[in-house]
N, C-alpha and C positions, 0 to 999 in steps of 0.2 A: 504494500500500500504506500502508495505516494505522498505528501504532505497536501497537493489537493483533493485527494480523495478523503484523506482526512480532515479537511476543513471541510468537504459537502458531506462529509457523514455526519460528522458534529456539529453544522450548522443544521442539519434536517432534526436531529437526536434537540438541539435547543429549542429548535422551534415548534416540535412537539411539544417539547414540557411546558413553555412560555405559554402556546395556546392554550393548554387545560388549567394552570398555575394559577389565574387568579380564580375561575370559576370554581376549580377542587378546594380552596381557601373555603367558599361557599357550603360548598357537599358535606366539608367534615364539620363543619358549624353547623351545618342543620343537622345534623345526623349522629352529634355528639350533646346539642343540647349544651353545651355548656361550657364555657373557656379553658376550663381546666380539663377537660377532653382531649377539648385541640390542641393544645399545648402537650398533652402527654403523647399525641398521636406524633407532633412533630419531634418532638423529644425520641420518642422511641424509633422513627426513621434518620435521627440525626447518628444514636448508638450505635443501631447496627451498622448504620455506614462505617463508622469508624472502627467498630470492631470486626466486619469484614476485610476492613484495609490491613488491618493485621495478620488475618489468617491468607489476603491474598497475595501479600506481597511477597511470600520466596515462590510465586507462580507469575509473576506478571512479566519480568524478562521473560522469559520465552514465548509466553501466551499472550501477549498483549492486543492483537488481535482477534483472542477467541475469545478473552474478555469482553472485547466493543461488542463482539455477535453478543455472547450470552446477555449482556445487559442491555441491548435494544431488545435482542427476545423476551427477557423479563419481564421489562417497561410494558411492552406492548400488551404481555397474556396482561398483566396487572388493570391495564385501561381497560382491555374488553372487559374484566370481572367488575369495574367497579359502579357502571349502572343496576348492579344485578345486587348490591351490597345492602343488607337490609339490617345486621347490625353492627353493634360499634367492634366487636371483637374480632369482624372477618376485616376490618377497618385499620386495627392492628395488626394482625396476619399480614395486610397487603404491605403497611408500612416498610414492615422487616423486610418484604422482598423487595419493595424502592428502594430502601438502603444499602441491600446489598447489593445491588443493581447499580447505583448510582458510585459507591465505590468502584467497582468492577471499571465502571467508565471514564470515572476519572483518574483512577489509576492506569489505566488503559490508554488512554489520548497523552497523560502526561510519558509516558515510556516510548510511545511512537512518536511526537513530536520529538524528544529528547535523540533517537534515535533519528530521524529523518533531517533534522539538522547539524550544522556540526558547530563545535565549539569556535567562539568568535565571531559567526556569523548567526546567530540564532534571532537579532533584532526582526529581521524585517520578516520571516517567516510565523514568529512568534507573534509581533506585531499582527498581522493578517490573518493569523486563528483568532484572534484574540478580537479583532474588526468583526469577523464576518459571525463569526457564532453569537457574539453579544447584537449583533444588527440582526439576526434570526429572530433572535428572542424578543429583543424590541417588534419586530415585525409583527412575529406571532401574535403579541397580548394584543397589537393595534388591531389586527384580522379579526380575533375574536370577539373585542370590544363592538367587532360592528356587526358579528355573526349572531350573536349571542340572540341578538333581538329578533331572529329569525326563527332559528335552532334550539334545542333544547342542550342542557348539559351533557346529556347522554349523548347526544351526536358529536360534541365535543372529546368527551371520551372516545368516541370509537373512530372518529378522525384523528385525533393524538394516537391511537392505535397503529392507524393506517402506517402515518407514517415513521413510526419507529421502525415497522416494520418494512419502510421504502429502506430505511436504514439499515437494517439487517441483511438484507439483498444486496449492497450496495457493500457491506462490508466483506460479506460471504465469496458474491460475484471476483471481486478483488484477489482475498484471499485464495481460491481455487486457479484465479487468471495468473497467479503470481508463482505457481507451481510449475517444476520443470518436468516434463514427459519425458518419454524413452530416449532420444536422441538430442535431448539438451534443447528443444524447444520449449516454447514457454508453454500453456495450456490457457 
């Protein structure tokens, strides 16, 4: 994987989350009843993230692209289940799996960018993930702010689905394109 294919991976993976992020703010508020709900619910996606960052890290040099798949596939099964989520506890369940989902990815982009640049010259590459993914995310919330009034939350969710899962394709497709066949051609 290339340094633009990882910026169009990780800007599609932001603009997923951007789209659903203020609306899912909404869902666990309704759906927890109570601030200290939602606070526990983000709390508890904040843990596992960081305690998955520990049990992934003697895996992420090698696998740093099977972390980006596994954690767009994550994300994604997570959006379809959570129109479907009727209490707080399957609510928590999901969290843990965003967290560690969301480790996974960001451990994941930081090892491939790291790698896909080289030392002393990492300004303007870094610079330009760092543009285009945070300009996804901005997009995102802008699209949905004006979707919203159309659509329901749920189709939000399952369009953040969609495209985690352009994302996963995209990472997958790469990964497989990037293998050498029998005679040292690429595949």
């Amino acid at each position: 994987m290339n340094i633009r294919t990882l910026i169009r991976t990780q800007s599609i993976i932001t603009f997923a989350g951007g789209f659903i992020y203020p609306y899912y703010l909404l869902f666990l508020k309704n759906l927890g009843n109570s601030y200290t709900k939602y606070g526990l619910a983000f709390a508890v996606f904040t843990i596992s993230s960081a305690v998955a960052s520990q049990l992934l890290s003697r895996y992420v040099d090698r696998h740093a692209r099977g972390l980006l798949l596994g954690s767009s596939l994550g994300l994604m099964a997570a959006m379809l289940c959570f129109p479907w989520v009727m209490s707080y506890s399957v609510v928590i369940a999901l969290q843990i799996v965003m967290g560690v989902c969301n480790a996974m990815q960001r451990m994941g982009e930081k090892v491939l960018l790291a790698d896909k640049t080289e030392a002393g010259q990492r300004g303007k590459p870094i610079g330009d993930y760092h543009f285009w993914t945070t300009a996804a995310s901005g997009g995102a919330i802008l699209a949905a702010g004006y979707v919203i009034d159309y659509l329901t939350i749920n189709v939000l969710f399952y369009v953040s689905a969609l495209l985690y899962g352009i994302s996963a394709v995209l990472i997958w497709r790469r990964r497989v394109s990037g293998r050498r066949g029998e005679y040292g051609i690429y595949l």
